[in-house]
C-alpha positions as CSV (number, residue, x, y, z in Angstrom):
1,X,-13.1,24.6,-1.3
2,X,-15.7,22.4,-2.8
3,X,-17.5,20.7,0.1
4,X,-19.1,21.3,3.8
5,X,-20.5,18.3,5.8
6,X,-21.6,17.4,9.4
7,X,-20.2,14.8,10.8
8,X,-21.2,12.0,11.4
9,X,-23.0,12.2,7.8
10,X,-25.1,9.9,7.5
11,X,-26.3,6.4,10.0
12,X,-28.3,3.4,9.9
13,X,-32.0,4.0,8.5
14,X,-33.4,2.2,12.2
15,X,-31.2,3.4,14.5
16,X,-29.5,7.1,15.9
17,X,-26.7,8.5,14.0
18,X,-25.5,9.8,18.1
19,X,-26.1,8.6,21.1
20,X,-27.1,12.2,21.9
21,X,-30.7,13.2,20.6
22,X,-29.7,16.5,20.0
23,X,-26.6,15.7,18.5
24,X,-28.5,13.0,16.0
25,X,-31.7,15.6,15.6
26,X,-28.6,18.2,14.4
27,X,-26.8,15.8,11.8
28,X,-29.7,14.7,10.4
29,X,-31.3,18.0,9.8
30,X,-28.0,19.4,8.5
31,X,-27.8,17.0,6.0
32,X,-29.5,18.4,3.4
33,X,-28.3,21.8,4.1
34,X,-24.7,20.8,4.0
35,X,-25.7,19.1,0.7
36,X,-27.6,22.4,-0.6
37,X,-24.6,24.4,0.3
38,X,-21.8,22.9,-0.9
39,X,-23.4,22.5,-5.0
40,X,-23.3,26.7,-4.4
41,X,-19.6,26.5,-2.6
42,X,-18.5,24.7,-5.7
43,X,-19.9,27.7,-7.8
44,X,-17.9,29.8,-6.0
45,X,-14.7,28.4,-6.8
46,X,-12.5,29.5,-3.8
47,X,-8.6,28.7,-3.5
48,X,-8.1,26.5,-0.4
49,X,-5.8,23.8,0.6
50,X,-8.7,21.3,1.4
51,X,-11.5,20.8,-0.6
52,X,-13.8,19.5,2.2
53,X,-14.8,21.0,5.8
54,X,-16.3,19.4,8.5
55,X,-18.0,20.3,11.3
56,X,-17.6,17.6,14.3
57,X,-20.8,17.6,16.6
58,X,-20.0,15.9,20.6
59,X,-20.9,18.5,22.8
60,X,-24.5,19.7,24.2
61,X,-24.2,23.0,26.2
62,X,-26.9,24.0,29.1
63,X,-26.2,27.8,28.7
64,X,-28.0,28.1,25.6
65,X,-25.0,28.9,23.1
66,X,-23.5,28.1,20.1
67,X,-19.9,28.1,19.4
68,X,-17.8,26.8,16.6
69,X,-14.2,25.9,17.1
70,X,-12.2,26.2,13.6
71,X,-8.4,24.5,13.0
72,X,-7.0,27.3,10.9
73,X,-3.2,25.4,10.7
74,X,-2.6,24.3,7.3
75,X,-2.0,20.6,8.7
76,X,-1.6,17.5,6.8
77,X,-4.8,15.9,6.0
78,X,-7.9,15.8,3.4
79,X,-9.6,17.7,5.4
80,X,-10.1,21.1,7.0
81,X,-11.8,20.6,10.6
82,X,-14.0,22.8,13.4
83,X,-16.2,21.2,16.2
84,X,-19.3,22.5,17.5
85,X,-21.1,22.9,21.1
86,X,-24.7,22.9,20.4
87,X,-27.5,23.7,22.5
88,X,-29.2,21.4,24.4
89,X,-33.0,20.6,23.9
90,X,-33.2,20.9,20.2
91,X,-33.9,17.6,19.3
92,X,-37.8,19.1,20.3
93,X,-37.1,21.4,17.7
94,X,-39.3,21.8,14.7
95,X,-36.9,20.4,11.8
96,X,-36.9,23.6,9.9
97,X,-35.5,25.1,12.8
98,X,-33.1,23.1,13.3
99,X,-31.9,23.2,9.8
100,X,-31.7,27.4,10.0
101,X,-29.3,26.9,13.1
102,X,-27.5,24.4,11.0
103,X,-27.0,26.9,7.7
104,X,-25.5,29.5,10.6
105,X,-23.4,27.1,11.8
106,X,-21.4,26.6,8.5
107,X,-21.6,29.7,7.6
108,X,-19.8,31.0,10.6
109,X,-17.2,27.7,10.4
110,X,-16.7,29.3,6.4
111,X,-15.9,32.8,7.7
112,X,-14.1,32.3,10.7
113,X,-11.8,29.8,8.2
114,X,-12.7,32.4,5.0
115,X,-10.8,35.2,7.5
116,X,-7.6,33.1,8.0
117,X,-7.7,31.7,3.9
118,X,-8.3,35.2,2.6
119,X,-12.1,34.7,1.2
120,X,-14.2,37.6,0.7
121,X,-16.9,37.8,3.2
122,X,-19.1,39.3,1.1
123,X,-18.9,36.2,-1.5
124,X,-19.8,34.1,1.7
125,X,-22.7,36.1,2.7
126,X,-24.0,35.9,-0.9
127,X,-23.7,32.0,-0.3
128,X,-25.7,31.8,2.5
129,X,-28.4,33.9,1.1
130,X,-28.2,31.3,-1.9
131,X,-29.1,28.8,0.1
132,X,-31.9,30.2,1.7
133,X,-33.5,30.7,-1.5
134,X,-33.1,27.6,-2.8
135,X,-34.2,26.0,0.3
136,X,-32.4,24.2,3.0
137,X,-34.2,20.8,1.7
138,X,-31.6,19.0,-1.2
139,X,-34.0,18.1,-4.1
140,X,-33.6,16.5,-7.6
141,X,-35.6,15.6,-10.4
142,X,-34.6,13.2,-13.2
143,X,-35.2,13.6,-17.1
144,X,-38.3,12.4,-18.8
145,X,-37.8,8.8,-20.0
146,X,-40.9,8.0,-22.9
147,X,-42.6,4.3,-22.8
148,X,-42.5,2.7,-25.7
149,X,-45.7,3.7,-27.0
150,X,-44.7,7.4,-26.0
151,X,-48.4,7.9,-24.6
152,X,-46.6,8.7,-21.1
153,X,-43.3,9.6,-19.7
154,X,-41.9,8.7,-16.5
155,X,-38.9,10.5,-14.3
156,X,-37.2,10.1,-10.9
157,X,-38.0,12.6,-8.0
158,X,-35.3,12.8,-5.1
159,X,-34.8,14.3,-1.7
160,X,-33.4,14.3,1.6
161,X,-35.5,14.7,3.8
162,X,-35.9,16.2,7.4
163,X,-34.8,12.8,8.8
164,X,-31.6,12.9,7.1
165,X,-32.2,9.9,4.7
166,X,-33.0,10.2,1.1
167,X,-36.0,9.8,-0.3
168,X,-36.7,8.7,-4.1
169,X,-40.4,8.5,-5.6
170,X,-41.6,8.3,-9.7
171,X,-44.0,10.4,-11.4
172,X,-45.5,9.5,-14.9
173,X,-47.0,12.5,-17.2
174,X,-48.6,11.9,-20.2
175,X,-48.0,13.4,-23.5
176,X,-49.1,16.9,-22.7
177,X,-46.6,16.8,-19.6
178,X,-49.5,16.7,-16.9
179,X,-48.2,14.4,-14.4
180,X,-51.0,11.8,-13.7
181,X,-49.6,9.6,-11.1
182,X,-46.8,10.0,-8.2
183,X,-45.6,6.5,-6.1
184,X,-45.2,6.8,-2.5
185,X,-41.0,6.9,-1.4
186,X,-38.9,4.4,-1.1
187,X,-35.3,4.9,0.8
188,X,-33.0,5.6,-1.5
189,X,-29.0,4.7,-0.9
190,X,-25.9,7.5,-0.8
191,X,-24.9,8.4,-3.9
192,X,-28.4,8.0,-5.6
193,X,-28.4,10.6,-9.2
194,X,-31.9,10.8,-10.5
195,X,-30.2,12.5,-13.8
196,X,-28.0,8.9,-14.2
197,X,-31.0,7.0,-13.5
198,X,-33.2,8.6,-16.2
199,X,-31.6,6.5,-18.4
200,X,-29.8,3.9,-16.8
201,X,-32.2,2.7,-14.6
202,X,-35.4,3.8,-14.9
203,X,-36.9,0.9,-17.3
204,X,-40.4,0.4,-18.6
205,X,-41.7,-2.9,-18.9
206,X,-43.9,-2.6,-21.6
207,X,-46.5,0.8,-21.5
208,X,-48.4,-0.5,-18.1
209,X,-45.0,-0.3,-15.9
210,X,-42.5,1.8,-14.7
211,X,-39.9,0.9,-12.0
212,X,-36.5,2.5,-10.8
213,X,-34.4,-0.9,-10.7
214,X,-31.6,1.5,-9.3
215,X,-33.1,0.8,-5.8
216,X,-32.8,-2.9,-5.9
217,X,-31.1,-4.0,-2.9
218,X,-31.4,-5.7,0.5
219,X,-32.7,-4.0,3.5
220,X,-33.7,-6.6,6.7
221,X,-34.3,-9.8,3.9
222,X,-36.3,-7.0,1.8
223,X,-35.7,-6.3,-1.7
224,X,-36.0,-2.7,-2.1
225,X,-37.9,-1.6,-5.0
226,X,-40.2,0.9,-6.3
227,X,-42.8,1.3,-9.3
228,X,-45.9,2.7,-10.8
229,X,-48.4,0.3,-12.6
230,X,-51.7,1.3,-14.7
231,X,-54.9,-0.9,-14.4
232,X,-56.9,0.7,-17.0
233,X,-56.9,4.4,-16.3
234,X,-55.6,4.5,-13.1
235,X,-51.6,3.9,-11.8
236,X,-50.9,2.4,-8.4
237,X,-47.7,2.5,-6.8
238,X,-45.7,-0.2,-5.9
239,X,-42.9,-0.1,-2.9
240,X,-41.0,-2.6,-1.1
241,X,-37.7,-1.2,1.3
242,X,-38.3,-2.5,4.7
243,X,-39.0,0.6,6.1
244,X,-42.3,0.7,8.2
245,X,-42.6,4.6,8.3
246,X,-45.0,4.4,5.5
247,X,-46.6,7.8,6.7
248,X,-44.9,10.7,4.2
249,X,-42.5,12.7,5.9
250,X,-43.4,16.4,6.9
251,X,-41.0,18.9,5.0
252,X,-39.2,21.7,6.7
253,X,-41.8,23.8,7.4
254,X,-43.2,25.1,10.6
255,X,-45.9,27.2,11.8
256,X,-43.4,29.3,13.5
257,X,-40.3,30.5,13.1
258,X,-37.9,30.1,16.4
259,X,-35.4,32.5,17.0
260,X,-31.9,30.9,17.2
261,X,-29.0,31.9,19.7
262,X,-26.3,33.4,18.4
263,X,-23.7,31.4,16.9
264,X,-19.7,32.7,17.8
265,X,-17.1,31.5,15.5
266,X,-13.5,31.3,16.9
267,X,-10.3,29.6,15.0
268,X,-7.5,27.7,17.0
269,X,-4.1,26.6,16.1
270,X,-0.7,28.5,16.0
271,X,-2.4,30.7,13.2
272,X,-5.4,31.6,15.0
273,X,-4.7,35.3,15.7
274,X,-8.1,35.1,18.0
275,X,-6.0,32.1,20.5
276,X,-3.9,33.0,23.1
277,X,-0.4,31.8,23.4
278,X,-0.8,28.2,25.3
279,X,1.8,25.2,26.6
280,X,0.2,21.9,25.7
281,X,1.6,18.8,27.3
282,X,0.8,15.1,25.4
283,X,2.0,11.7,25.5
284,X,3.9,9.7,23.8
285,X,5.0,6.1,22.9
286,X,5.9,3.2,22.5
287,X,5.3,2.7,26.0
288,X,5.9,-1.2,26.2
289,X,8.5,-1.7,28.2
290,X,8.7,2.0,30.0
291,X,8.2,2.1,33.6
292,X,4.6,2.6,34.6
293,X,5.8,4.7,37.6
294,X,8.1,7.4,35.6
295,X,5.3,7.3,32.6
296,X,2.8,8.5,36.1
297,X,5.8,10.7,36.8
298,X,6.6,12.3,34.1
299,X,3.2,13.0,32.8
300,X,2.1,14.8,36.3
301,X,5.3,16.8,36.2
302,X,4.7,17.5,32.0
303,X,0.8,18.9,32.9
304,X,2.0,20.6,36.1
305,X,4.2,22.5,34.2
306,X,1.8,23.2,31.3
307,X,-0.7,24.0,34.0
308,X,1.6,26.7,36.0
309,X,3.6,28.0,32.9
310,X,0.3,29.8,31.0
311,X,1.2,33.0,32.3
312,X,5.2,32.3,31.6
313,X,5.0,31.5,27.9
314,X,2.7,34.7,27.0
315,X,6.3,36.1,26.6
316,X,7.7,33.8,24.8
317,X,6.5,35.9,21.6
318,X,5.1,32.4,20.3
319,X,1.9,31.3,20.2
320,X,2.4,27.3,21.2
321,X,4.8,25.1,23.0
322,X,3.9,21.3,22.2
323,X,5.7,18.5,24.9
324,X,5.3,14.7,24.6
325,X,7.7,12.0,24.9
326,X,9.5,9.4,22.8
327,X,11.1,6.1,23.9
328,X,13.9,5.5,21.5
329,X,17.4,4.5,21.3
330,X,18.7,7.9,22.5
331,X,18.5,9.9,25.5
332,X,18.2,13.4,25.2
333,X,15.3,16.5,25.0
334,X,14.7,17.5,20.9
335,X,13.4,20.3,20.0
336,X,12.0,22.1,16.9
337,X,10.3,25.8,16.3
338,X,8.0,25.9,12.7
339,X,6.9,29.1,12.9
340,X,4.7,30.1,15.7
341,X,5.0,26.8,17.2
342,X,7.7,25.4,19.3
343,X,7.9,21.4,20.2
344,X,10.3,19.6,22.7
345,X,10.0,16.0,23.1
346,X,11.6,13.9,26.2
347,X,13.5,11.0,24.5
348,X,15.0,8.0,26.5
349,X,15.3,4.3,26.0
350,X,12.5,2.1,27.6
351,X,15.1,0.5,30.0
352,X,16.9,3.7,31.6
353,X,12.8,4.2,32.9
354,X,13.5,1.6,35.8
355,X,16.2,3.3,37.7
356,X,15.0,6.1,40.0
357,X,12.0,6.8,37.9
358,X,10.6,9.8,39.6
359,X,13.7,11.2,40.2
360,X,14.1,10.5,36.1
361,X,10.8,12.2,35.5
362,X,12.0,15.0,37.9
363,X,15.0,15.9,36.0
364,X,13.8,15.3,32.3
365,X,11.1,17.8,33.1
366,X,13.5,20.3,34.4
367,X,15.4,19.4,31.1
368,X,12.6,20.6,29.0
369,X,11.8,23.9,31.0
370,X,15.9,24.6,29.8
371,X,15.3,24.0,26.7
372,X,12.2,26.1,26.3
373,X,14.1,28.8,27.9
374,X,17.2,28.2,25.7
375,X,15.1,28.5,22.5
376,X,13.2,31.8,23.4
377,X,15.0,33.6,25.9
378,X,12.1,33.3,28.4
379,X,13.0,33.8,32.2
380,X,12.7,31.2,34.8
381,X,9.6,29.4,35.1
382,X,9.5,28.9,38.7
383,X,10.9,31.2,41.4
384,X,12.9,28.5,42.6
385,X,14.0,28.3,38.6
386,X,12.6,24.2,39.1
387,X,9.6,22.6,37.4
388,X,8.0,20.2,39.9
C-alpha cells in the first residue's frame, strides 16, 4: 500500500470541487493530509493487493457522526475503496480542524482495511502519529541554484495549502545563506517537484533575476509566471497566474482546537466479518428489445424478494446472495458460489419477454428462490413456498 487520497482530489482553482460545501471544504482540506500521509505509508512498506486507497465523500449526515464504509473483497481494480458520511456544518470549520477530522478519517479507513489485510495496528498508529508531527500541511523546498556571479542563491518553496491548491513561491539567500528576499505565490500545477525544478527550471537571467519558468502556462488568457528581481539592494517579486486572491493564505492554525466526533470504521463485502449476511437484488442488460412491462415485473418481484428474504438467508451459512438478469440467447437461471458469495442470474432471450410478461417475471423469480434453495439447503422462503 503506497497511497491514500480523497476523492475527488483535486478541482478547478475558481470553482467547488462538490456541489456540497462541506463535502468541498473536506476534500480540499484533506489534500494535503492525504499527501503528508501517504510519503510515510510508502515508508512503511505494507503487502496489499492495491497500492492506492480512496476515500469517496457524497454524504452529509445531521446526527453529527462520522462513519467510514470500507470494501474489504479483493475485487478487480487499481484500487481499494471506502466512502464516508461526514458531518454536516464543517465547511464553517477552521481549516486545521477540518484537516484533524480528515487524518482520523484515513486512519480509521487504514485499520478497519489493515484488520481484514493483516497490518499491524500498532505500525498504523505510529503512522498517524508521524503525521501529526510532521504537520498535516504538505511542504517542499527546492535545492540552492547559485547565479552566475555566485553572490546569491535562489531555491523553490512549495505547499498545499488549506484551500487544497498548491502554492509555489522563490526565495534568494546570499552567500552566507541568509535569505534576503521571498516572492509572493503563484498557483502551482499537480505534479509540481521543487527538487526537479532546482535545476531544470529555475533559471537566472543574469545576477539581477530569478524566475521559476516551470510555471509557465495559461490560466483565463494569463501566462502564469513567477520571479524575483533586484533594483539595487532591494528584490521585488514578480507574479502573474490569474488568480485574484492576492491576499496570502492563512495556514492551518487556529486559536482553538475543536473537538471532533468520533469516527466508526466498518468494512463491507462477503469478507467483512463486521456485515451481516444480506440478499442483494440488481439489474441487468442489454435491455433493448426486453419488454418494459416484465423488466417492471421482474425487478419488483427481484427486490420484494430481497426485501422479505433478510431474515431467510441468515441461514444460509453465506454471507451474500447477488441476483440480476441477463438477456441472452438462452433461457435458463445460472448460478455460481465463490466463496462466501452466491450469484444467480435470470437469463432469457429479449423476445420470450413479450408473452405473458408478468406471469414471466412471476415464475422466473420463483425459479431463482429454487435455485437458492437448491444450492444451500435453505427452507422455503415463503409460507406459501412462493416468491411474489
Amino acid at each position: 500500500m503506497q497511497n491514500v487520497d480523497v476523492w475527488p482530489p483535486s478541482g478547478h482553482l475558481d470553482e467547488p470541487w462538490d456541489s456540497n460545501p462541506d463535502v468541498d471544504a473536506f476534500c480540499k482540506s484533506a489534500r494535503s493530509v492525504t499527501v503528508v500521509y501517504s510519503i510515510g505509508l510508502r515508508e512503511l512498506r505494507l503487502p496489499a493487493f492495491r497500492s492506492w486507497l480512496r476515500f469517496g465523500c457524497g454524504r452529509v449526515s445531521t446526527d453529527g457522526r462520522v462513519r467510514v464504509t470500507v470494501s474489504v473483497d479483493r475485487l478487480e481494480g487499481d484500487l481499494e475503496h471506502a466512502s464516508v458520511v461526514l458531518p454536516a456544518g464543517i465547511a464553517e470549520w477552521a481549516p486545521s480542524d477540518r484537516a484533524r477530522l480528515a487524518l482520523e478519517v484515513v486512519h480509521a479507513g487504514m485499520v478497519r482495511l489493515g484488520e481484514s489485510r493483516g497490518w499491524e495496528r500498532e505500525e498504523l498508529e505510529r503512522l498517524r502519529d508521524l503525521t501529526l508531527q510532521r504537520g498535516l500541511e504538505h511542504t517542499l523546498v527546492g535545492d540552492w541554484k547559485a547565479s552566475p556571479d555566485r553572490r546569491h542563491s535562489a531555491r523553490t518553496c512549495y505547499r498545499i495549502a488549506p484551500d487544497g491548491l498548491g502554492r509555489a513561491r522563490l526565495e534568494v539567500a546570499d552567500r552566507d545563506g541568509v535569505v534576503v528576499a521571498t516572492s509572493p505565490e503563484a498557483i502551482a500545477p499537480a505534479g509540481f517537484r521543487p527538487g526537479i525544478s532546482a535545476t531544470r527550471d529555475l533559471r537566472w537571467d543574469g545576477v539581477d533575476r530569478v524566475a521559476l519558468t516551470t510555471l509557465r502556462r495559461t490560466f483565463r488568457g494569463v501566462e502564469v509566471s513567477v520571479a524575483l528581481v533586484r533594483e539595487g539592494a532591494a528584490w521585488r517579486g514578480e507574479i502573474s497566474d490569474g488568480n485574484d486572491a492576492r491576499v496570502p493564505l492563512a495556514g492551518l492554525d487556529a486559536p482553538e482546537r475543536r473537538e471532533l466526533p468520533v469516527v466508526v470504521a466498518v468494512g463491507t463485502g462477503v469478507d467483512a466479518e463486521d456485515e451481516a449476511p444480506r440478499i442483494r437484488a440488481g439489474g441487468g442488460g442489454p435491455t433493448n428489445d426486453v419488454s418494459r412491462t416484465y423488466l417492471d415485473a421482474v425487478a419488483a418481484r427481484l427486490h420484494a424478494f430481497a426485501d422479505e428474504g433478510q431474515a431467510w438467508w441468515q441461514d444460509a451459512g453465506l454471507k451474500k446472495l447477488d441476483v440480476t438478469y441477463y438477456f441472452g440467447p438462452e433461457a435458463t437461471i445460472w448460478s455460481r458460489r465463490t466463496g462466501q458469495r452466491l450469484r444467480v442470474e435470470i437469463r432469457r432471450p429479449a423476445a420470450s419477454t413479450h408473452q405473458s410478461p408478468e406471469e414471466l417475471a412471476t415464475q422466473d423469480v420463483r425459479a431463482v428462490v429454487a435455485e437458492v434453495r437448491r444450492k444451500t439447503g435453505l427452507g422455503p422462503h415463503r409460507p406459501d413456498h412462493r416468491a411474489r
